[in-house]
C-alpha positions in Angstrom: 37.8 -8.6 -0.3 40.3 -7.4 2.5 38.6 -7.3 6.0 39.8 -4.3 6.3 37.9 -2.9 2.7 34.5 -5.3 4.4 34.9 -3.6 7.5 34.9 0.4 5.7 32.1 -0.8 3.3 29.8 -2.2 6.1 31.0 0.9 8.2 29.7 3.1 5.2 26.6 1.8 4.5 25.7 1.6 8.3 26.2 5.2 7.8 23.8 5.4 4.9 20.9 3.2 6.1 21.6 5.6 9.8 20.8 8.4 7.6 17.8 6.3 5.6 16.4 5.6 9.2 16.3 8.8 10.7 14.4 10.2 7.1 12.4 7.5 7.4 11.5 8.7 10.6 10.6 12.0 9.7 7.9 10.7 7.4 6.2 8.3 9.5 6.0 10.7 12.2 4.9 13.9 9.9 1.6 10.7 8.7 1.2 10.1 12.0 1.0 13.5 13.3 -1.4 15.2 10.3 -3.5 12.5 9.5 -3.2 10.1 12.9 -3.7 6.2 13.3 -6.4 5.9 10.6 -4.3 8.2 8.0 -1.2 6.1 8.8 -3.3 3.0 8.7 -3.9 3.7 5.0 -0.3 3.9 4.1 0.8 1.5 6.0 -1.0 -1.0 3.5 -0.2 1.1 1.0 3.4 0.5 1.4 2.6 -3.2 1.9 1.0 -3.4 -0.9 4.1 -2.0 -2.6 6.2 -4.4 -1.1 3.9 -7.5 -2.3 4.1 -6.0 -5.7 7.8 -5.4 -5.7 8.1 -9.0 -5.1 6.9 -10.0 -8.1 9.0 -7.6 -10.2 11.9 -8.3 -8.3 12.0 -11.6 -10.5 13.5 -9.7 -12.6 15.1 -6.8 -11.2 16.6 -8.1 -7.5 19.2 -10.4 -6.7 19.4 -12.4 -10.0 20.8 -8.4 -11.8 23.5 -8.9 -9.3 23.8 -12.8 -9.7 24.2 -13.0 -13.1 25.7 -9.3 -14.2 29.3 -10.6 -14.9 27.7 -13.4 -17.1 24.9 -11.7 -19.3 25.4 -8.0 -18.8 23.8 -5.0 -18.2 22.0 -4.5 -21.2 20.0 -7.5 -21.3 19.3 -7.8 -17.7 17.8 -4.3 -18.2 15.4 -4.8 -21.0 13.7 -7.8 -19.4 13.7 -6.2 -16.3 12.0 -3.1 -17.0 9.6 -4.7 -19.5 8.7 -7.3 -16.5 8.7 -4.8 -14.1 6.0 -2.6 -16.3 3.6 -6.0 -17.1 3.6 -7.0 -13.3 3.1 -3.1 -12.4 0.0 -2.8 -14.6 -1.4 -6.0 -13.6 -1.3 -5.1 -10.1 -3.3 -1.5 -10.9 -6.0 -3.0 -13.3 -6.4 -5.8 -9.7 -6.8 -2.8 -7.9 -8.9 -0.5 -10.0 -11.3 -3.9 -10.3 -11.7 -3.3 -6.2 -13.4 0.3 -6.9 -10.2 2.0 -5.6 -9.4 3.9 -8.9 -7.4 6.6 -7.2 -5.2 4.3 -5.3 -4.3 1.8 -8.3 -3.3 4.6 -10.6 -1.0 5.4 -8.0 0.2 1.8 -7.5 1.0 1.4 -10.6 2.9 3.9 -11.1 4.8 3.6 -7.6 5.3 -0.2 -8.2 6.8 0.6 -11.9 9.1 3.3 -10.8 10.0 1.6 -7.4 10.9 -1.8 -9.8 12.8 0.0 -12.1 15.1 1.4 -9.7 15.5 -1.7 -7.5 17.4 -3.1 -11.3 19.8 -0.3 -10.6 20.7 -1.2 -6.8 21.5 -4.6 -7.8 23.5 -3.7 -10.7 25.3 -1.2 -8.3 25.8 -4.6 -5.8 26.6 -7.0 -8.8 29.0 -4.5 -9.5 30.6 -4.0 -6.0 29.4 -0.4 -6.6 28.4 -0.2 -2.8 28.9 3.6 -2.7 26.7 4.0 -5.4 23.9 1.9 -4.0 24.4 3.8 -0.5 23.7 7.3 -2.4 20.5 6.0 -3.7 19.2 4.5 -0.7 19.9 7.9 1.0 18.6 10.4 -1.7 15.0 8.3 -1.8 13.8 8.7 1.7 14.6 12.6 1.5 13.2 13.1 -1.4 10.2 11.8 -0.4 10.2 13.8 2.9 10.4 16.7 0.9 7.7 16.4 -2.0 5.6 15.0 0.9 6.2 18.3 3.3 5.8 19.9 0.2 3.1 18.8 -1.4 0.7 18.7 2.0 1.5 22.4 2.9 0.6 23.4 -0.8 -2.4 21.3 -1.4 -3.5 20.4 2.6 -7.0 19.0 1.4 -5.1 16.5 -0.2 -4.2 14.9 2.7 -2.6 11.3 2.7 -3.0 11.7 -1.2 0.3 14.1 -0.4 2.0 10.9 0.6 1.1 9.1 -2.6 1.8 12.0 -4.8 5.1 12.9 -3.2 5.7 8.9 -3.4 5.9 9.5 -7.4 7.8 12.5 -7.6 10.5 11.7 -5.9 11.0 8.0 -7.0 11.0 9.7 -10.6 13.5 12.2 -9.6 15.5 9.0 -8.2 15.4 6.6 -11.4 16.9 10.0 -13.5 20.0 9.7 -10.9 20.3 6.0 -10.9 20.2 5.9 -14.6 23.2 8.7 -15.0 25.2 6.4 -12.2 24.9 3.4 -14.7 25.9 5.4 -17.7 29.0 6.4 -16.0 29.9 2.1 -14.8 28.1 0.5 -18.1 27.9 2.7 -20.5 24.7 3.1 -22.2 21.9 0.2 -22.2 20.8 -1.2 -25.9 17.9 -3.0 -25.7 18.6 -6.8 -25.9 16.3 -9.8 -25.1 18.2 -13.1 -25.0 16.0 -16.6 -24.2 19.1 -17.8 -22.1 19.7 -14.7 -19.7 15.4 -14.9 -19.5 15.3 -18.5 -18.5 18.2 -18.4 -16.2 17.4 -15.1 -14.8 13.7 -16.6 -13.9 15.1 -19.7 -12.9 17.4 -17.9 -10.4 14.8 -15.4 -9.7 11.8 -17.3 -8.6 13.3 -19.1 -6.5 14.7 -15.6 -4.3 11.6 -14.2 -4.7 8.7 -16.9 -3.5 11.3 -17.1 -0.1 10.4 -13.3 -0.1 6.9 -13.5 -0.7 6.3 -16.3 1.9 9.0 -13.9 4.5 6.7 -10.8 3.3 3.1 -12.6 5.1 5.0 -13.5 7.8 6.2 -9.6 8.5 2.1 -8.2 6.8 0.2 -11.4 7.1 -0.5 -9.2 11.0 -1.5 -6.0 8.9 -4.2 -7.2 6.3 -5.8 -9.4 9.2 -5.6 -6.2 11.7 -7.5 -4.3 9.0 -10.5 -7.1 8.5 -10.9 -8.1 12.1 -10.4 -4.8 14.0 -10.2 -1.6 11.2 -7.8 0.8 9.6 -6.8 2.7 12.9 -5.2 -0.4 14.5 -3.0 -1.1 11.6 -2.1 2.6 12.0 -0.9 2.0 15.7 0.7 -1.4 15.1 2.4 0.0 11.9 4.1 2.8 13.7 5.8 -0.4 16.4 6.6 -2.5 13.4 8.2 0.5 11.8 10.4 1.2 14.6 11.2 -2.3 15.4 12.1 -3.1 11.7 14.4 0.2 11.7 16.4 -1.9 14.1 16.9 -4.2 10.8 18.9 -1.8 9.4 22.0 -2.6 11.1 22.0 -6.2 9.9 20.7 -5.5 6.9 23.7 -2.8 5.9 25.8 -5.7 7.1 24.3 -8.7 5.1 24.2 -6.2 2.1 27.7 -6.1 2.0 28.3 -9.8 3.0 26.2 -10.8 0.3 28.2 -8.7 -2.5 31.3 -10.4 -0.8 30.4 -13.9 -0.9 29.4 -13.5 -4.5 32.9 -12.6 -5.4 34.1 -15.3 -3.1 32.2 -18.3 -3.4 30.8 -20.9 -0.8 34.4 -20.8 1.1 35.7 -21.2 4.9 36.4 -17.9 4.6 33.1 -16.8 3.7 31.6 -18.6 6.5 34.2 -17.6 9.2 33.3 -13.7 8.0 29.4 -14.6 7.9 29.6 -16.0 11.7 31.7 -13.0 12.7 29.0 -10.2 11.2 26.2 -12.0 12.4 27.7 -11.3 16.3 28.1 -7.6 15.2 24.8 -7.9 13.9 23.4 -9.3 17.1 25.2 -7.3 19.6 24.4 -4.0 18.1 20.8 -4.8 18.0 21.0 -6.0 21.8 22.3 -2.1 22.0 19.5 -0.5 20.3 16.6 -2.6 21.9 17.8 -1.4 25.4 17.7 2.0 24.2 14.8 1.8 23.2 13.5 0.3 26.4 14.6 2.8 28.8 12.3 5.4 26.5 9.0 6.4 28.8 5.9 5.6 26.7 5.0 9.3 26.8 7.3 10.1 24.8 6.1 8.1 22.1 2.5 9.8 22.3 4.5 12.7 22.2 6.7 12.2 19.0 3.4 10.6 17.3 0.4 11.7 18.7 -2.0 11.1 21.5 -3.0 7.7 20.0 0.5 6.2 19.8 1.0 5.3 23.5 1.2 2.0 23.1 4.2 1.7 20.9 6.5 1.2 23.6 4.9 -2.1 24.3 4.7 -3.2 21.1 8.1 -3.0 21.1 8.3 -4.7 24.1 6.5 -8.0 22.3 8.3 -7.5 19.3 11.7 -7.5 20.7 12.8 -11.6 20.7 11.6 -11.6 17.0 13.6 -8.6 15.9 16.7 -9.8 17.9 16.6 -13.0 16.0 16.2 -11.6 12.3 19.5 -9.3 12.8 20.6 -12.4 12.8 19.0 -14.5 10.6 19.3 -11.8 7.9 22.6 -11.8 7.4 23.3 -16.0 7.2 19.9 -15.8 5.3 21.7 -13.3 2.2 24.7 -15.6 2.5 22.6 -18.7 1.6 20.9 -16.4 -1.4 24.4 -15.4 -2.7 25.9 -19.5 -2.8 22.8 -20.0 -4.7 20.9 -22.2 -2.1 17.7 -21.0 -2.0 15.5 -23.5 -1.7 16.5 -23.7 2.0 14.8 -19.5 2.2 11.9 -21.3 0.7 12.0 -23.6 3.4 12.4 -21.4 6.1 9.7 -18.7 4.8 7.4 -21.5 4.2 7.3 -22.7 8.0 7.3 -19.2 9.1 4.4 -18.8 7.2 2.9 -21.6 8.2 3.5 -20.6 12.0 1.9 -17.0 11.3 -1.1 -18.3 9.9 -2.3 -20.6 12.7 -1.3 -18.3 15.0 -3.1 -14.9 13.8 -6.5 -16.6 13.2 -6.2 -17.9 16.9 -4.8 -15.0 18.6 -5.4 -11.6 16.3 -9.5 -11.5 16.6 -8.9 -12.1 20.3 -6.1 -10.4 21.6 -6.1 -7.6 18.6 -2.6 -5.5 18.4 -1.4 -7.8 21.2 -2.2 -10.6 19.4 -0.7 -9.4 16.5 2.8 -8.8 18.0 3.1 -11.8 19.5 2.1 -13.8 16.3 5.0 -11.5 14.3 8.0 -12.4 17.0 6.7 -15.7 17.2 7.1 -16.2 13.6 10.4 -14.8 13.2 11.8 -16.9 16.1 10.6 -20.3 14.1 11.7 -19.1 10.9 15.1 -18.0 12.0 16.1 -20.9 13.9 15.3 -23.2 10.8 18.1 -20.9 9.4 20.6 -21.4 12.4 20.3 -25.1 11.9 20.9 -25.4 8.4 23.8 -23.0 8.3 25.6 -25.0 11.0 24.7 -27.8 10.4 26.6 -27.1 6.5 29.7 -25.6 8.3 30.1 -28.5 10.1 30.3 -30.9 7.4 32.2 -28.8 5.5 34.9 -28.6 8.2 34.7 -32.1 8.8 35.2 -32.5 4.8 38.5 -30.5 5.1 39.4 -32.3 7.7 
């Protein structure tokens, strides 16, 4: 790829994930406003939980589609993904529904299966340098949502964060209908196929992405679950709406590492590669240098303002936040250039001392020092884990240079 055709695409899907980021703003602060810290608190694990359970389908359905499109194909990536993605999805709901929370599992389920089946279509839209087509999906799901949810609440108000849930379901149906007409038109139609080779492979592959993602996903909602246990729902609520804000930051590097990683897969491990990996990570880090200070000169009025009375303290969330957020603009891009050379055992390695880094540190400093606590553990965690990262990607550009040489 030119760097003139990397440069529009990253350009373009900035664009997108701008768009993504300012509807994703209108929902957290229509929660926040209607139902306030506690309301907010409960989706905020709901969408973690989501996440977790995404995970696990995305054995199936993430990077290994895009891996090992040219090789296997779309139709037999498709029927193991979405039959995967339906087992892991029911699994998760009967888990749930054991917990006495019958209401919220149905919903799970159904959000996790959807939410599964569309993330096979993203990554056959990146396997297939489709990057326009994954951009128009990434935007169309966020205002969708927005508008079943503003929908749904003002129709059936007693419903209350149920509207999210509901609205959650309709518009990620609404989304899979689209993404499924985008594939006809760069496939052609899917046949159902199950192969043992593209299964073993695909899991092989997959695993290996995926437990560096679960181990990444405690270190981000480790902070969340133990928030909820030690101190209640309405802290999570508070602490979401900073993590939310901070991780919007993310977008930026991870429009950029999105792209990158489409591009090394069609390149290979090269100099090139590298040379364009170092170069988007400065963009990456410079921009988000940009958008902290921004954010920084904000009063902390205005946050109580924009999310109610009991969101104050956002600002200095962000505040404690900040060093950890500045490093994974970073690390997220030489982290997706690792994942698309195939190395992922060094993710593992990285998320795994992360991890271990978030655990020590929230059962010391969460009970005690509560949303405080909580921050500090997250930014801590992301420092450690990204400079593991660093290292390693140096330290493998060096000897390769030296190699040349």
């Amino acid at each position: 790829m030119s760097t003139i055709n990397l440069k529009n695409n990253i350009l373009a899907t900035i664009g997108s994930k701008g768009l993504i980021l300012l509807l994703n703003f209108g929902v957290v602060i229509f929660t926040a406003q209607l139902w306030g810290a506690e309301g907010r608190g409960i989706i905020a694990l709901f969408i973690a939980d989501l996440s977790l359970i995404s995970i696990f389908t995305n054995i199936f359905t993430g990077s290994s589609v895009s891996f090992y499109l040219s090789k296997f194909g779309a139709s037999k990536l498709a029927t193991q993904g979405y039959l995967w993605t339906f087992i892991v999805s029911a699994v998760a709901g009967v888990i749930v529904l054991l917990t006495g929370n019958s209401q919220i599992a149905l919903y799970l389920f159904i959000g996790a299966a959807l939410s599964g089946f569309i993330a096979f279509h993203n990554s056959l839209f990146l396997g297939g340098q489709k990057i326009s087509y994954y951009n128009i999906i990434t935007v169309i799901q966020p205002a969708l949502l927005l508008g079943f949810m503003v929908g749904v609440h003002f129709i059936f108000p007693s419903l209350k964060q149920n509207a999210y849930f509901l609205a959650v379901i309709l518009s990620y149906s609404v989304v899979l209908i689209v993404c499924r007409m985008m594939t006809g038109k760069t496939t052609g139609k899917l046949t159902p196929s199950l192969d043992k080779e593209t299964i073993k492979k695909s899991f092989a592959f997959g695993w290996q992405t995926e437990l560096s993602n679960l181990l990444q996903f405690f270190n981000y909602r480790l902070s969340y679950y133990l928030l909820n246990l030690f101190i209640g729902t309405t802290s999570v609520g508070i602490f979401s709406i900073g993590v939310t804000i901070s991780e919007a930051i993310w977008i930026i590097s991870k429009s950029i590492s999105l792209v990158q990683y489409s591009n090394v897969i069609k390149q290979g491990d090269t100099t090139d590669s590298r040379k364009e990996t170092i170069t988007v990570s400065k963009y990456s880090f410079y921009i988000t240098i940009l958008c902290l200070l921004i954010l920084f000169c904000l009063p902390k009025e205005l946050f109580g303002f924009i999310f109610g009375a009991e969101f104050t303290d956002v600002k200095k969330i962000l505040i404690l936040l900040a060093p950890g957020i500045l490093t994974i603009s970073v690390s997220n891009v030489i982290g997706n250039y690792f994942s698309a050379i195939g190395k992922l055992k060094i993710l593992i390695i990285k998320s795994g001392i992360g991890l271990l880094a978030t655990i020590v540190l929230s059962f010391l400093l969460i009970p005690r020092l509560e949303i405080t606590g909580a921050c500090i553990v997250n930014s801590s965690a992301y420092i450690i884990s990204s400079c593991v990262l660093f290292i390693w990607f140096y330290r493998k550009a060096a000897s390769c240079n030296k190699a040349i040489n």
